[in-house]
C-alpha positions as semicolon CSV with decimal commas, in nm:
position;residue;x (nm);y (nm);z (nm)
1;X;-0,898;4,385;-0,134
2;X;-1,075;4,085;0,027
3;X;-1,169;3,945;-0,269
4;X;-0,758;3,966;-0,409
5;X;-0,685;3,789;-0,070
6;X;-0,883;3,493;-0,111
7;X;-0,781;3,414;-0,501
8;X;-0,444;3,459;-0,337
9;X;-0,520;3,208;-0,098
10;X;-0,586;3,002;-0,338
11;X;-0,283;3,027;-0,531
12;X;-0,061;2,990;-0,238
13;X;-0,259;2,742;0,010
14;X;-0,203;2,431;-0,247
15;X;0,171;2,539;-0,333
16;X;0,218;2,473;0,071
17;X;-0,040;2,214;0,083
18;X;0,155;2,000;-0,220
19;X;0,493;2,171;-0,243
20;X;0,735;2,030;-0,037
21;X;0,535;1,874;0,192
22;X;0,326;1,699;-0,095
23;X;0,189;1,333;-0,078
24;X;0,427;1,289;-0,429
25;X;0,743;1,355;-0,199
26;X;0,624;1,164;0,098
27;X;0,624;0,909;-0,208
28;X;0,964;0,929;-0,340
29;X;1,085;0,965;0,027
30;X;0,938;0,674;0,109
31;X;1,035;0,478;-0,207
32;X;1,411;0,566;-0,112
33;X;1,418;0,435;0,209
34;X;1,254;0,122;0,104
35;X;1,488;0,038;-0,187
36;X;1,797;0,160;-0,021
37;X;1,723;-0,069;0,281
38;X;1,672;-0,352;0,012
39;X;2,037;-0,306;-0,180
40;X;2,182;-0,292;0,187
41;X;2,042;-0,613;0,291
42;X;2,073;-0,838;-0,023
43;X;2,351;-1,044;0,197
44;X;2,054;-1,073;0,480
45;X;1,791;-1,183;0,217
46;X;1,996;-1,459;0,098
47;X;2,129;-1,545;0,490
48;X;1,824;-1,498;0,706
49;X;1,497;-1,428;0,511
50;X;1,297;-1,366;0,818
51;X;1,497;-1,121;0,979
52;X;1,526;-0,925;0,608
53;X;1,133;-0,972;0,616
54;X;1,091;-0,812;0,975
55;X;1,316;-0,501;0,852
56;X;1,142;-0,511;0,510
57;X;0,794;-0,461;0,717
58;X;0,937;-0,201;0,949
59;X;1,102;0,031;0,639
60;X;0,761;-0,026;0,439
61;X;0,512;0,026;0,753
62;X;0,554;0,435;0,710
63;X;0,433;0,428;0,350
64;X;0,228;0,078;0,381
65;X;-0,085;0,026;0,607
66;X;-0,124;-0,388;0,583
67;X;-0,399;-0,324;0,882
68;X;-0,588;-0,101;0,634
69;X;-0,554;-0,302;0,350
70;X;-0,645;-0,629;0,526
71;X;-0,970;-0,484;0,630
72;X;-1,070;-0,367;0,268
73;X;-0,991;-0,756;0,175
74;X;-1,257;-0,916;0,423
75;X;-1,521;-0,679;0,294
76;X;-1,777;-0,511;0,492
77;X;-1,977;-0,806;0,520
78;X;-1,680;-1,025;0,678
79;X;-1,511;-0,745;0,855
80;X;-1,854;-0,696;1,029
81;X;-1,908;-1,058;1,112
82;X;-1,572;-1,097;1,243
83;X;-1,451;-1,092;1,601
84;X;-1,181;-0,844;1,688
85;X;-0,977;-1,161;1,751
86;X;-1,057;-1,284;1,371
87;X;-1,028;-0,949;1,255
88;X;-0,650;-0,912;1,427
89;X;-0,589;-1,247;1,293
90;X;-0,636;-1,225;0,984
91;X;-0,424;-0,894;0,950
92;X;-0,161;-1,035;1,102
93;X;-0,168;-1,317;0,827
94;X;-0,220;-1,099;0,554
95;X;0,071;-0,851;0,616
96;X;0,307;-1,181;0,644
97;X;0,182;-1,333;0,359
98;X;0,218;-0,958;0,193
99;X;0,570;-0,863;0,272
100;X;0,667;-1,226;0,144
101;X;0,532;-1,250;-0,155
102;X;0,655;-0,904;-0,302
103;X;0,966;-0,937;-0,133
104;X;1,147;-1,108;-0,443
105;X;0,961;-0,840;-0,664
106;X;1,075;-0,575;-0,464
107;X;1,446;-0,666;-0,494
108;X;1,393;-0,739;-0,909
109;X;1,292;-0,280;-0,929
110;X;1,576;-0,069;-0,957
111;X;1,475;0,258;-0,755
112;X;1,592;0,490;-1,070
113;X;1,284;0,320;-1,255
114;X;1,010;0,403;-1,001
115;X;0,904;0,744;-1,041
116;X;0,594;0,958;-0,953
117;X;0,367;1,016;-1,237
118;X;0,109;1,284;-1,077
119;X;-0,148;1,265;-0,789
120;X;-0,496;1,426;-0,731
121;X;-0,691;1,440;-0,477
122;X;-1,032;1,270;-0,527
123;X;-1,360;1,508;-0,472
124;X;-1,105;1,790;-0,339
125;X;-1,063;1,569;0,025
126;X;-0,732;1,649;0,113
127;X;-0,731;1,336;0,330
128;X;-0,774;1,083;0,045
129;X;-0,508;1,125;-0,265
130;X;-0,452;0,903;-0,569
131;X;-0,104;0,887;-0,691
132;X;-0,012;0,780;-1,013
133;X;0,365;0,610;-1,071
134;X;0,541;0,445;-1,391
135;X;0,798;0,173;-1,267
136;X;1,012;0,000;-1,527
137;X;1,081;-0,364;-1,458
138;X;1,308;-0,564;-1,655
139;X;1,222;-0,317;-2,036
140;X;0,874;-0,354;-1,956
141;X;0,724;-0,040;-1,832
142;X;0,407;-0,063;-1,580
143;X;0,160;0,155;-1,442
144;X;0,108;0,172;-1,106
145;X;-0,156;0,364;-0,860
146;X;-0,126;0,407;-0,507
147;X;-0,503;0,512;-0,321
148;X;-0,365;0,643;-0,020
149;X;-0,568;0,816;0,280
150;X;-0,444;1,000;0,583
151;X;-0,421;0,816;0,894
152;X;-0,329;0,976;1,233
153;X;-0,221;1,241;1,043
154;X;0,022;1,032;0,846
155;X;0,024;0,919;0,475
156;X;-0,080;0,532;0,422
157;X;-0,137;0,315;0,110
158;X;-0,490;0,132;0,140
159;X;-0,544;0,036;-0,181
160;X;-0,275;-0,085;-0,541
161;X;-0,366;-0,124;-0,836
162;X;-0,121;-0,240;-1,109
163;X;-0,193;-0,194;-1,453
164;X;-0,557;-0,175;-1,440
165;X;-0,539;-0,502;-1,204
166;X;-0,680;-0,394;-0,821
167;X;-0,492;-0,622;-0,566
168;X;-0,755;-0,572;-0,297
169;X;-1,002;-0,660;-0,485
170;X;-0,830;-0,977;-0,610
171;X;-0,717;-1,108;-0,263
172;X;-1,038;-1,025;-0,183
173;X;-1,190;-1,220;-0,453
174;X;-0,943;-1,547;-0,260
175;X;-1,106;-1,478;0,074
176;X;-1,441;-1,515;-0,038
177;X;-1,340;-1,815;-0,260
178;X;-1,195;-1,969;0,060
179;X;-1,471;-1,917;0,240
180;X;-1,786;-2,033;0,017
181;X;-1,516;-2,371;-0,043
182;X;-1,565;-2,436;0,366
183;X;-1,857;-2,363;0,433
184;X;-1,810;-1,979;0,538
185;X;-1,600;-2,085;0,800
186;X;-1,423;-1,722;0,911
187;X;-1,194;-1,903;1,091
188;X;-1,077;-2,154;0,846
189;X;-1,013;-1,896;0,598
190;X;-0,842;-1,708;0,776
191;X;-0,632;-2,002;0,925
192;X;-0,515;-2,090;0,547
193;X;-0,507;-1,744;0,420
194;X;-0,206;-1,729;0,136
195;X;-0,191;-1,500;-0,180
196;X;-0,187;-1,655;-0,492
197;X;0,067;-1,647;-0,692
């Protein structure tokens, strides 16, 4: 009997662990909120970019963790050199620099083409999840992943990679180039942080 109630538990305790309350549907959720605040504020996009940036960063900061991100950027080595000034800094410049640059790539995505592909959850931690998506832009179709790890409790996306192409490790690959340019000068780096285009 004990040993039909734990190969139950199995069968059940993922259906409620990635049913309804999955990390796929905090996904789509998420997605829907993002794109519908997007179609209702093309007029504020085109009238006042910074306030359609502010509301942008607000809608994505459920499904987005710039914070997160940012520190995965500097790289142990930097992020442990840095002063929690630099540090705060420097996330503050990457989220801006962030939200604007895939702001006009945002609005290009209809929300019909975005869809979850599957998920797992890497090395059975239910705290860390990799989610796979397919997003169709303009007839070409791109794959998308999403590492994601629970935060407070919450979902958060620390890590995209986009067709093969890891961002963090890209913008990462600009801080470092910015930095052995000046001299590994933390501060100037960060002062004239941008993403490439």
């Amino acid at each position: 009997m004990r040993q039909a109630l734990l190969i139950l538990s199995f069968i059940i305790l993922p259906s409620f662990l990635f049913g309804k309350m999955g990390v796929d549907n905090f996904v789509n959720g998420e997605h829907e909120k993002i794109f519908s605040y997007i179609e209702d504020s093309k007029i504020i996009l085109k009238t006042d970019k910074q306030k359609f940036l502010l509301g942008l960063e607000d809608i994505m900061s459920n499904l987005i963790s710039p914070e997160e991100i940012s520190k995965r950027v500097l790289g142990k080595k930097i992020y442990t050199l840095a002063s929690e000034e630099q540090r705060t800094k420097f996330s503050i410049n990457f989220k801006n620099t962030l939200f604007d640059s895939y702001s006009s790539a945002l609005t290009e995505i209809d929300k019909t083409n975005v869809t979850v592909d599957s998920y797992i959850h890497p090395n059975e931690r239910l705290d860390l999840a990799i989610v796979k998506l397919k997003a169709d832009v303009a007839g070409k179709q791109f794959d998308f992943i999403y590492k994601m790890k629970k935060i407070n409790k919450d979902w958060k996306v620390i890590g995209i990679i986009i067709d093969g192409i890891d961002l963090v490790s890209i913008f990462r690959k600009q801080f470092n180039k910015l930095l052995l340019e000046n001299n590994n000068d933390i501060n100037f780096a960060i002062d004239n942080w941008e993403l490439e285009e």
